[in-house]
N, C-alpha and C positions, 0 to 999 in steps of 0.2 A: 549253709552258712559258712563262711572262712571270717577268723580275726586273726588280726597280724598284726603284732606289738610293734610300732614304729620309734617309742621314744620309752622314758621310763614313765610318763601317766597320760600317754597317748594311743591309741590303738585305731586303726581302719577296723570296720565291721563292712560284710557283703552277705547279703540273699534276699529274702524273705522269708515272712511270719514265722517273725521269732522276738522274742523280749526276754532278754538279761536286766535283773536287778543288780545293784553296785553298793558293799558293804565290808566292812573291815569285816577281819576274822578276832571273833571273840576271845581266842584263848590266845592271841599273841598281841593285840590292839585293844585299848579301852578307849581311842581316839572315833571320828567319824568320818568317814569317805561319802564323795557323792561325784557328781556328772558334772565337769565345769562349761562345759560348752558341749556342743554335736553338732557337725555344720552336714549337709548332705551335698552332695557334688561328685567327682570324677580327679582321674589322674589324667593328663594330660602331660606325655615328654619328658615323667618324673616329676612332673610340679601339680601340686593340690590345686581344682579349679571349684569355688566353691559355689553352688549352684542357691542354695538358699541356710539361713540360719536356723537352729530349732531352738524355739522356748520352753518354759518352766512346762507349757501344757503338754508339749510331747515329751517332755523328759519325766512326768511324773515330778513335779518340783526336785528333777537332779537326783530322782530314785534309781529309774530302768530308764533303757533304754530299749522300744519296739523299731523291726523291722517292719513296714509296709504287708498288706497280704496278698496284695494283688498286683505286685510291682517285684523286681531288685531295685537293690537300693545299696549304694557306697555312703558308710558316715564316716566321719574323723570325730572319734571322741575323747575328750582332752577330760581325765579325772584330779581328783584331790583330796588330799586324805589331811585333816586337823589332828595335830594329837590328842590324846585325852588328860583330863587331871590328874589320873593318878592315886583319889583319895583312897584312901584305908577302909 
């Protein structure tokens, strides 16, 4: 598996069978992070060619994100993180 940070809530993921879950850290964030998108596709000349979209089902409703197991696979996955309240 290789991931390469390409922006600040963006990242390529490449291999297979493998699944990352996606969450804030507890002791510096009381907000919530999740998957805003994952499109699967190819780089092509430097430029993103996006072969197909993934929904809430592959994404775990925007929990993890699974690599294929019987394939590689290139994703672009675009995260988000809400702040939290903050209550007492």
């Amino acid at each position: 598996m290789i991931l390469l940070q390409t922006g600040p809530d963006e990242f390529l993921m490449g291999g297979t069978a493998l699944s990352i879950a996606v969450s804030v850290d507890p002791d510096t964030s009381d907000g919530i992070a999740g998957i805003a998108s994952v499109e699967e596709g190819s780089r092509v000349n430097g430029e993103w060619i996006t072969a197909r979209r993934l929904n809430g089902d592959q994404s775990d409703q925007g929990r993890a994100i699974s690599l294929p197991d019987h394939r590689v696979a290139l994703l672009r996955v675009r995260l988000y993180k809400s702040p939290g309240t903050n209550l007492p």
